[in-house]
N, C-alpha and C positions, 0 to 999 in steps of 0.2 A: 278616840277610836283606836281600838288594839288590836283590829283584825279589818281584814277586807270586807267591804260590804256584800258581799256574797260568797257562798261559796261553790266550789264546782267538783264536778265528777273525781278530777285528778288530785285537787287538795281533800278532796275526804278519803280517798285512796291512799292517803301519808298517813291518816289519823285513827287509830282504834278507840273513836268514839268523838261525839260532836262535841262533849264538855271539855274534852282533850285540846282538841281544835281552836275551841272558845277560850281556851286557858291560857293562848299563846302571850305573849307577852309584845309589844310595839318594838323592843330591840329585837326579838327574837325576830320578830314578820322580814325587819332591818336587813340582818343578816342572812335568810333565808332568801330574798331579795338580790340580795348581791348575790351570794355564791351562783344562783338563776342567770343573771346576767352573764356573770365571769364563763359561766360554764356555757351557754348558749356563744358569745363572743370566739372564745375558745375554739367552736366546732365550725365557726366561721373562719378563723384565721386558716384553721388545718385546711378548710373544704379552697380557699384560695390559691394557698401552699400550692397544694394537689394542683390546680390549675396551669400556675405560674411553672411547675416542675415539666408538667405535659407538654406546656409549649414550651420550655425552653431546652428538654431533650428535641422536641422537632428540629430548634433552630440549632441545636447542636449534628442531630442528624443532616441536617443540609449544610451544614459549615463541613465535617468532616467528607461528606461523600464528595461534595464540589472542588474542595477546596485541597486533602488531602492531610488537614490539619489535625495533630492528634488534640485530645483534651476533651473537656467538657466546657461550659459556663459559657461560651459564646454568645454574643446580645445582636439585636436585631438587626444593627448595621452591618455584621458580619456575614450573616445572610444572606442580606440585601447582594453585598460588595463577589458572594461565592456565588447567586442567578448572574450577576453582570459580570465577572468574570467566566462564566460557560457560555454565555451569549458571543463576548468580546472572543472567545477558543476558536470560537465555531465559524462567526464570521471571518477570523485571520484566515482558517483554512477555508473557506469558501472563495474566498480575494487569493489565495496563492493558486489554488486550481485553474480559477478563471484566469489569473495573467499567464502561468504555462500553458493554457489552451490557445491565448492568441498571437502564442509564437509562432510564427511562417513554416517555422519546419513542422510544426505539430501537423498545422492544417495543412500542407503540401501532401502527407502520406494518410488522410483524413484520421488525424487522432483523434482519441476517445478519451475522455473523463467521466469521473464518476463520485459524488459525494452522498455519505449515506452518513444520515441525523440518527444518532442513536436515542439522545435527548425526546427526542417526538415520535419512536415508536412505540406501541402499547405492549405492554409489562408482557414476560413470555419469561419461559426457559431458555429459549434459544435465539438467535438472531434475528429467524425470520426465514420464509422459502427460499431468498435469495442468497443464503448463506449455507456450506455444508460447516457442521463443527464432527471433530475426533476426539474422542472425550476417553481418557487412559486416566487410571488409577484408582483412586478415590471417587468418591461421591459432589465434589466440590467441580463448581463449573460456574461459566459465565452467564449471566441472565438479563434480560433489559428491565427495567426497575422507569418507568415511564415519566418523564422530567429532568429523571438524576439519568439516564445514560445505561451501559453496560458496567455491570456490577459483577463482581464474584459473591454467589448463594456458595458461602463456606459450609463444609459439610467436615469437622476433626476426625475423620476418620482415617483418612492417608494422604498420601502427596497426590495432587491433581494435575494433570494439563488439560487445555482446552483448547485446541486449534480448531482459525477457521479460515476458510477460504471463500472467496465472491465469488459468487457463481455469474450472476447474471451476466458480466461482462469482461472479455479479455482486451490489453492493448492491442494497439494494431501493429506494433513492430516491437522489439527488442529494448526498447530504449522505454522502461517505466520512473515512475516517481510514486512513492506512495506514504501515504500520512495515516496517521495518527494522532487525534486528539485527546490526551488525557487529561481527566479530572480529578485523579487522586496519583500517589506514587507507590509503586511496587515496595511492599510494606518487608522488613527483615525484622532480626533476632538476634543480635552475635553473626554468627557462618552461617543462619538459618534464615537465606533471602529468595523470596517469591520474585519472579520473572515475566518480565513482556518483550514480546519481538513483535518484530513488521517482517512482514516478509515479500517477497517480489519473484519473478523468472518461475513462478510457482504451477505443477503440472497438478490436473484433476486429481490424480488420485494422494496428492497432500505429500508425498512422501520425497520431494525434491523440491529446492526452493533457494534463493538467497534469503539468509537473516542477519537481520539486526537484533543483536540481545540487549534488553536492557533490565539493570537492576537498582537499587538505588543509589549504588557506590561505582559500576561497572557499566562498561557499552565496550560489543563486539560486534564485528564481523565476521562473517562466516558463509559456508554454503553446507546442503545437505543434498547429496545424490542418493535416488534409493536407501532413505533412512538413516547412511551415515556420512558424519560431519565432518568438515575441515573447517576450522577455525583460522582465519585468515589476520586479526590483526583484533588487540583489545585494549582499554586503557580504562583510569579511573575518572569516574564523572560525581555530580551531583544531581539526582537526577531533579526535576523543576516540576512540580505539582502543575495543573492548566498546561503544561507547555506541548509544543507543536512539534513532533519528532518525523521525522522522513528517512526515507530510505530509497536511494538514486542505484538503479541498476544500469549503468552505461552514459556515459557524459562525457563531456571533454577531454579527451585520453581517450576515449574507444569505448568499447563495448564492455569489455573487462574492469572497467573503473568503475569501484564502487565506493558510493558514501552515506554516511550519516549524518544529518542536521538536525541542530535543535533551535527552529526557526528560520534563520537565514545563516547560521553559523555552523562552519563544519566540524564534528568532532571528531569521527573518524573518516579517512580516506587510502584505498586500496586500492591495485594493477594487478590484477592476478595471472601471474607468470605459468603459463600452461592452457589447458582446454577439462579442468574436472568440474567448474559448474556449466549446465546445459543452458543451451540456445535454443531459438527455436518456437514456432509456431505452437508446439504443443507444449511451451512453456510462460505462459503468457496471463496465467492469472495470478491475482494477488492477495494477500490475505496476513494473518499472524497468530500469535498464541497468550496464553496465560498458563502461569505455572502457581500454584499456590504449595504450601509448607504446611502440614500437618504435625503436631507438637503438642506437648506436654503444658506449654504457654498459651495453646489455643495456634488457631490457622494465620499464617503468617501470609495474606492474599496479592495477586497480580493488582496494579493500578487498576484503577476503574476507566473507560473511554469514552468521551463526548461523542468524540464522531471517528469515522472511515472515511479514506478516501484515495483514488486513485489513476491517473492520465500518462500518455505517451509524456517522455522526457527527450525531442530528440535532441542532439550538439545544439551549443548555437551555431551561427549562422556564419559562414565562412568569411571569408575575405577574399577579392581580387573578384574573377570569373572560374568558380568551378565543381565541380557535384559528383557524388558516387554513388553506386547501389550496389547492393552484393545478392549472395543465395548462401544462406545459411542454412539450409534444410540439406541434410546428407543424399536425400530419395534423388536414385539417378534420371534421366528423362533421354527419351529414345529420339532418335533422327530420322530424318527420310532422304531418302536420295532426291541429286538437282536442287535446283534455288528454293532456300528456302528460310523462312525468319525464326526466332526463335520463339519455342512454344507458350503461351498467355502466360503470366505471373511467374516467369522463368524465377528473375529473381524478389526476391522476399522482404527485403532488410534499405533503409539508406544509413550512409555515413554520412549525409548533410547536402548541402544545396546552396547558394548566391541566391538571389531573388532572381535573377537573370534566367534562372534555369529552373524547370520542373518537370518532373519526372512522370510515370506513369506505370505502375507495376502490371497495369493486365497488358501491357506492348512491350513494358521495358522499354519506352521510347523517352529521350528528350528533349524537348520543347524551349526552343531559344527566342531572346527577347532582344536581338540585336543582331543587323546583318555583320557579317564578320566570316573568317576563316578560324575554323575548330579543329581542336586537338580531341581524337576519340581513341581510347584504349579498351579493350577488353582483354581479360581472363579467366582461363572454367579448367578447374581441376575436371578431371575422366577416372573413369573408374580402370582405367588399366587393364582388364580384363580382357577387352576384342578394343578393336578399331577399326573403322573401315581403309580399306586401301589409299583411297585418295580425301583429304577436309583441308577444305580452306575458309578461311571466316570472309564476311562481304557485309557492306556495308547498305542500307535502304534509307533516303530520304521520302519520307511522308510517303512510307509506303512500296518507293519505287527503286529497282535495285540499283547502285549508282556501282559500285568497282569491288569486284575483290581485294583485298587486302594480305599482307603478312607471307608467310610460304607455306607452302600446303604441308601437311604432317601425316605420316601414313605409318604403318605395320609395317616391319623390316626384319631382317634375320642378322642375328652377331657373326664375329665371326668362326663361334666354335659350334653352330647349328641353333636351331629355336627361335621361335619369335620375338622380336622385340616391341615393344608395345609402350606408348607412349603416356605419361601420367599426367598430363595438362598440355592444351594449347592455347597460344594467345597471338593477340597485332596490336599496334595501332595505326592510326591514319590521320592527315587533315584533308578535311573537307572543308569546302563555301555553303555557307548557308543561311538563309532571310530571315529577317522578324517573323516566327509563327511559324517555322518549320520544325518538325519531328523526326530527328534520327535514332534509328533502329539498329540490331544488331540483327543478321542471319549468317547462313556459309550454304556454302557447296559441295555435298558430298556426292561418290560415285554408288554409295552400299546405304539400305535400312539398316538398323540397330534397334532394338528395343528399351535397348539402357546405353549410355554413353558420357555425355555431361552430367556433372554433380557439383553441390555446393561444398561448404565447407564454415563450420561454426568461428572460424579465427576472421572472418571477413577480407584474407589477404588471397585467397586463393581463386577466387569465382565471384569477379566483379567484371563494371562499368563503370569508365571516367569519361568526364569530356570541361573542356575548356575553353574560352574565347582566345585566343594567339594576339589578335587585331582584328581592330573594327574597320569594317568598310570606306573609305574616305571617301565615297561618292558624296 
C-alpha cells in the first residue's frame, strides 16, 4: 500500500491531480505523516503555554498585590500563603480593636470602634458613601479591586494624592487609635518614593489632622492645621509588606503624646511642647492618604490596604483611688444667679478613672464605689471679659446642695482706676460619701452672665478631680 485507502477533500486540495496524489511514494506518505503530527503537537504545546502563562500571571498578580513582592514566576503556594496572610492582617486588626474596646476606660466614656474590610467590598473608584476622598493632582487614585483590598488605579500622568476621611463615625473623646492594614508597601525609585499616612484628630473638612508618614525607608510624625504642617519627629524604618501600622493620638503622657506602631512595637514617639495641633469635639474623625510618583519609569504607587480601622484609646487605668475630667472646647457657657449646678456636658474630655470611680459627662457627676471621705477639686478658666460681683463654687451630693467651698471671687478695681477681672477660679474640698453616691459640681452667684466659664485644649485649666482619702472603718 503507497497511499491511504481513501482520499479526502483536504488531501486532494494538496494535489494538482489524482495521478499526482496516486504517485506518492510510502516514504513520502512517512514523512508527510510526521511533519502532520509534529506540527499538530506543536499547536498543542503553544495552546498549553498560553494557559499555564494566564494562570501563572494570575498567581503572580495575587502574590504581588497581597504580598508586596516584586517579580514574576511565583507558584501556587505563594498565593496560597499571600490569601492567608491577608486573612491572618485582617484578623490581627480585628483582635487589637476588640481588646482596646474592652478596656474599662474606653466603655466608662461609651467608646466607639470601627473596622471597615476593604478585602470584601465590591470593586468601585472610591471607598464607598461612608468615605469622603480629596483627590489633587494627577489622574491616579485609590480604588477597591474586591478580594485584593484598596489598590492605586495608576494613571502616569502626574503626581497624585488621594485622602480619605470616615465619615460614618467620630470617637467620643480625644483619645483615638487608628490602624491600618497593609498589603503591599509604598513602592520608590532612587528619591522618587510614593507615600501612606494615618491620620487622627482629623476635622470634616480634611484640612487639619495628626499624621503618620510612611514611606518605605521613612516614618514621621507630624500635625497639619489648616493645610499647613509641622513635622514633629522622623526616623528611618523598613517598611513590612501585610504589616499592622497605628497611630495613637493621646496615651500615657497626656493628650499631646503621640505614637506610631508597627503592631505592638513603637517606632515613633512624641510630647508636643505647645497647643499647634487642635483638640476638640470638631476634631474627632479619622482617616489617611496615598501619594503616588509619576515618572519617566512608570507610577511609583502608595501601598495597597486590607482594612481601616478605628476606636477611642483612653490612658490606662490608674492606680491608688482617683479620676479626672476636663472641658476642652474653648465655647464659653453662661451662669445664672443663686444655687445652682453646672450646665449638662460642661465638660468634654477624661484624663482616666480607678474602677472605683465613674464619671458622667451629661452631670459631670462622680459616682463612688466605696464609703469613705473624698478629696474633690475643681478648676475653669473665664473668659476675663465681665464677672459677676460675687461666685463662689459649692459642692451637691446626688443632687443635693451640701457646702460652699473655696473663697468667693468677684470684679475689683486696681489701684490706679479700672476693673479688674479675674482669669480663672477654682477650690477643693473633702467630703463623706457612700457606695453609690454622685458628686456634682455647682456655685453661687449674685449676677446672670451669658458667657463666663471656658475650657481650654491643654486639659490643665478647666477640670474635675476627686479621690478616696480613707475608707470608712465602720
Amino acid at each position: 500500500m503507497t497511499q491511504p485507502d481513501r482520499i479526502t477533500p483536504k488531501d486532494a486540495a494538496n494535489y494538482g491531480s489524482f495521478a499526482e496524489y496516486a504517485g506518492t511514494t510510502e516514504d513520502e506518505w512517512r514523512e508527510k505523516m510526521r511533519a502532520d503530527t509534529s506540527r499538530h503537537l506543536k499547536d498543542a504545546r503553544t495552546g498549553v503555554r498560553g494557559i499555564g502563562v494566564d494562570i501563572g500571571t494570575i498567581i503572580s498578580n495575587i502574590v504581588n498585590g497581597f504580598q508586596g513582592w516584586p517579580g514574576r514566576g511565583w507558584g501556587h503556594q505563594d498565593s496560597e500563603q499571600a490569601l492567608q496572610d491577608a486573612a491572618a492582617t485582617i484578623a490581627g486588626l480585628s483582635a487589637s480593636v476588640t481588646a482596646l474596646q474592652s478596656n474599662r476606660n474606653n466603655q466608662a466614656v461609651g467608646g466607639v470602634s470601627g473596622v471597615i474590610d476593604f478585602t470584601s467590598r465590591p470593586s468601585g473608584s472610591t471607598f464607598g458613601s461612608d468615605f469622603n476622598h480629596i483627590r489633587s493632582g494627577g489622574n491616579g487614585h485609590y480604588s477597591i479591586s474586591q478580594g485584593a483590598g484598596a489598590v492605586w488605579a495608576a494613571v502616569n500622568d502626574a503626581n497624585a494624592t488621594d485622602a480619605f476621611l470616615y465619615n460614618a463615625l467620630q470617637t467620643a473623646t480625644d483619645y483615638q487609635k487608628v490602624w491600618i492594614a497593609f498589603g503591599s508597601s509604598p513602592s520608590y525609585i532612587g528619591s522618587q518614593e510614593a507615600v501612606n499616612e494615618i491620620h487622627g484628630r482629623k476635622n470634616l473638612a480634611g484640612d487639619t489632622y495628626i499624621y503618620a508618614s510612611l514611606t518605605k525607608r521613612t516614618a514621621k510624625l507630624g500635625c497639619c492645621v489648616s493645610g499647613f504642617r509641622t513635622q514633629f519627629i522622623s526616623k528611618s524604618i523598613s517598611f513590612k509588606p501585610n504589616g499592622l501600622y497605628a497611630l495613637e493620638c493621646g496615651t500615657v503622657g497626656g493628650l499631646r503624646t503621640f505614637r506610631l506602631l508597627e503592631g505592638s512595637t513603637v517606632l515613633l514617639a512624641y510630647t508636643e511642647v505647645g497647643i499647634t495641633s487642635q483638640l476638640g469635639s470638631d476634631y474627632r474623625y479619622t482617616g489617611g492618604l496615598g501619594s503616588a510618583i509619576a515618572g519617566g519609569l512608570g507610577t511609583q504607587p502608595p501601598g495597597g490596604m486590607y482594612a481601616f480601622a478605628l476606636a477611642d484609646n483612653q490612658a490606662t487605668t490608674l492606680v491608688g483611688s482617683f479620676a479626672t475630667m476636663y472641658r476642652a472646647s474653648t465655647t464659653a457657657v453662661g451662669i445664672s444667679s443663686g444655687y445652682n449646678q453646672l450646665p449638662a456636658n460642661f465638660f468634654d474630655n477624661t484624663g482616666g478613672n480607678t474602677e472605683d470611680l465613674t464619671y458622667d459627662f451629661a452631670t459631670g457627676g462622680w459616682t463612688v464605689a466605696n464609703d469613705g471621705q473624698y478629696y474633690v477639686e475643681i478648676e475653669s478658666a473665664t473668659t476675663g471679659i465681665t464677672s459677676p460681683d460675687q461666685f463662689i463654687w459649692c459642692v451637691f451630693v446626688n443632687g443635693v446642695f451640701v457646702k460652699r467651698v473655696g473663697n468667693p471671687i468677684q470684679r475689683g478695681s486696681s489701684e490706679v482706676g479700672g476693673v479688674r477681672i479675674p482669669n480663672a477660679t477654682g477650690a477643693s474640698a473633702v467630703i463623706p460619701m457612700q457606695s453609690g453616691d454622685t458628686m456634682t459640681w455647682g456655685y453661687w452667684s449674685n449676677e446672670t452672665l451669658v458667657t463666663y466659664l471656658k475650657g481650654d485644649p491643654s486639659a490643665g485649666l478647666t477640670y474635675s478631680s476627686i479621690g478616696l482619702l480613707n475608707r470608712s472603718l465602720a
